[in-house]
C-alpha positions as CSV (number, residue, x, y, z in Angstrom):
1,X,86.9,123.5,102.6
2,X,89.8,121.1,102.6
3,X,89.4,118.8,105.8
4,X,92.6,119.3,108.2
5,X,93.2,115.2,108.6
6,X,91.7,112.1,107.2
7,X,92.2,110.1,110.2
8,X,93.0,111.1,113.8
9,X,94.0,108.2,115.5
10,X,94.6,109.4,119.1
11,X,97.8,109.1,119.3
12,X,100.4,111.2,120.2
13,X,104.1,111.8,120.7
14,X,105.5,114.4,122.8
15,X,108.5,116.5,121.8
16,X,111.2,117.5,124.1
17,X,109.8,121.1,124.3
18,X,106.4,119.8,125.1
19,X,104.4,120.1,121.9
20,X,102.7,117.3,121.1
21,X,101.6,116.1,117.2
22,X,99.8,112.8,115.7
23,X,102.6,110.4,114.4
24,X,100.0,108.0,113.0
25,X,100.8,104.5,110.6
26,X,99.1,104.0,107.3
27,X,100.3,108.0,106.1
28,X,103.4,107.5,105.1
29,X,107.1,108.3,105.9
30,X,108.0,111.4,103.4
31,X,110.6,112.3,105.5
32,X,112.8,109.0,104.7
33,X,112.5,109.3,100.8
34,X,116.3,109.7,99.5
35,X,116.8,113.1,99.0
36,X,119.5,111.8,95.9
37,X,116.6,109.9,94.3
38,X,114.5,112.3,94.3
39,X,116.8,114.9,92.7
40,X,117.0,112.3,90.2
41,X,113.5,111.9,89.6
42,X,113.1,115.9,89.6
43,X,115.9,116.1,87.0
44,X,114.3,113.5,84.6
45,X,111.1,115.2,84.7
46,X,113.0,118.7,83.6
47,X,114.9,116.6,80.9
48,X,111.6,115.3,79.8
49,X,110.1,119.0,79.5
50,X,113.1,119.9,77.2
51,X,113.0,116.8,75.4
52,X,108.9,117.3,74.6
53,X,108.3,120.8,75.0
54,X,105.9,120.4,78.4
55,X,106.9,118.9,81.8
56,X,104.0,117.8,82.2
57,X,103.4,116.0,79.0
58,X,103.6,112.4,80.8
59,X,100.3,113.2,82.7
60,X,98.7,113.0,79.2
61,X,99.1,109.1,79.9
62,X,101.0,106.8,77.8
63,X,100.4,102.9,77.5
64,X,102.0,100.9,80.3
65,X,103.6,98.9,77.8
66,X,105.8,101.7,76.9
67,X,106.4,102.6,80.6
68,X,108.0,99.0,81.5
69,X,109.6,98.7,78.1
70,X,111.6,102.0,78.7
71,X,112.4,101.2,82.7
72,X,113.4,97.3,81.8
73,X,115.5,98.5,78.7
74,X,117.1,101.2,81.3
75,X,117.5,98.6,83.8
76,X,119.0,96.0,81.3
77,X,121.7,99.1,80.0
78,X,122.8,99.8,83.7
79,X,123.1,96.1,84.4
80,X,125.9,95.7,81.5
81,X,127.3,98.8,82.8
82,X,126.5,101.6,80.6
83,X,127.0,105.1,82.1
84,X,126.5,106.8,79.7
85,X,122.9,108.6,80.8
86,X,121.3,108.3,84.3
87,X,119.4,104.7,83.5
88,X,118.4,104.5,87.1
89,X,116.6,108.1,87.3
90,X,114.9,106.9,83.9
91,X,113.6,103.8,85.3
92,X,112.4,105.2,88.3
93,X,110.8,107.7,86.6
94,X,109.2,105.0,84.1
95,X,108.4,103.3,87.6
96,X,106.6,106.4,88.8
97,X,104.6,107.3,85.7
98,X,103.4,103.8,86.1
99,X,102.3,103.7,89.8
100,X,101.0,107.7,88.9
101,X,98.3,106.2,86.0
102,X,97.8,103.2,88.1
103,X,96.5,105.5,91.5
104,X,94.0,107.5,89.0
105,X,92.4,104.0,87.5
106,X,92.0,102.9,91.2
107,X,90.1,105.8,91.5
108,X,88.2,105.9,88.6
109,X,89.1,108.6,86.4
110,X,89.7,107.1,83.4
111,X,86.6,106.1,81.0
112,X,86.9,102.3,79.7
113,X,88.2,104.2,76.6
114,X,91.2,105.5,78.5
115,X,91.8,102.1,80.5
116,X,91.7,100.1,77.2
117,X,94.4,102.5,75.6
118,X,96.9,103.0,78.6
119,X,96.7,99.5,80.5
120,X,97.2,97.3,77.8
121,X,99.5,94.6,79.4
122,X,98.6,91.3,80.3
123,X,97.9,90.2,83.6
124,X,99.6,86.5,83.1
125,X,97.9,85.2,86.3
126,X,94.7,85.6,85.5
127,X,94.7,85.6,81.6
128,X,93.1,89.3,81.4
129,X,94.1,92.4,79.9
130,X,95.1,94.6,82.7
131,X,92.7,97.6,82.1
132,X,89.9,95.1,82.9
133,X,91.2,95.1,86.7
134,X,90.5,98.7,86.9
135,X,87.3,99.1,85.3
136,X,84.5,100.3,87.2
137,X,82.8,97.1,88.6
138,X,86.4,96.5,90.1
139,X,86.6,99.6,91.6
140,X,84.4,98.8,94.9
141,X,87.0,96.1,95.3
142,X,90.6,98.1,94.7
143,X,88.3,100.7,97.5
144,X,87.7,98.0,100.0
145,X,91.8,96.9,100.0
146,X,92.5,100.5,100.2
147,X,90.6,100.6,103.2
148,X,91.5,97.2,104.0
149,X,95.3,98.0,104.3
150,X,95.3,101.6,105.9
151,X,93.4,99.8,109.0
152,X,95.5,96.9,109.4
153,X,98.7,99.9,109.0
154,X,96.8,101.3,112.0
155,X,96.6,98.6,113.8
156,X,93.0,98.9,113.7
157,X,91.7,96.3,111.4
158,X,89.6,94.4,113.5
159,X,86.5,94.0,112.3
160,X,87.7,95.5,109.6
161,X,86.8,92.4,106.8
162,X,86.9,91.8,103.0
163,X,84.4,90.5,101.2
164,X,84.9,87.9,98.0
């Protein structure tokens, strides 16, 4: 069974007809995402399914190299002001399929295989390959700032530490 809430903070907000409901930090707003750029993204994703056959081909994973190539090359047409296709729906959705592979290597569910294939940029301040941040003795660390930022969102970090 699915638990009802992660977190239950104890604090409430009353409406004006007297219900009351948990408005807690650290969940997220969903309700101020821009319905237009979220049509956009929704519209990519359909393009993409006509274009490959499956909609849902991206969550197959793809290198991150291609991701950023594809968003700054989209970026780079809209700056010298090419309308001719939606380059700022294609670059978010570049930036989503990015953040989307990203949140499953913070949680482990690639094999070293995977991470070697799909994170294959360089981190240029520490020298690494990026796949090396996620692999699973860096895990315990991405875990801990997970953790790390939801309780200072909450105003509950202290005591709440990281360790080196």
């Amino acid at each position: 069974m699915l638990a009802m809430s992660k977190v239950d903070t104890g604090t409430r907000v009353k409406a004006a007809s007297g219900s009351l409901r948990e408005r807690a930090k650290g969940r997220g707003r969903f309700d101020g995402i821009d319905p237009f750029a979220l049509e956009r993204l929704a519209f990519r994703l359909e393009f993409g399914g006509e274009k490959y056959g499956n909609f849902r081909n991206w969550e197959k994973g793809q290198p991150m190299s291609w991701f950023l190539d594809s968003l700054e090359r989209h970026i780079n047409d809209y700056k010298k002001g090419d309308r001719s296709e939606d380059h700022l729906g294609a670059a978010i959705w570049n930036l989503f399929c990015m953040v989307h592979q990203e949140e499953l290597a913070k949680r482990g569910i690639y094999s070293r295989r995977e991470l070697m294939l799909l994170f294959d940029l360089k981190n240029y301040l520490t020298g690494k390959m990026m796949w090396q941040e996620f692999a699973p003795e860096n895990i315990k660390r991405w875990n801990e700032l997970l953790h790390y930022r939801a309780a200072v969102q909450n105003g509950s970090a202290e005591g709440v530490s990281m360790s080196d």
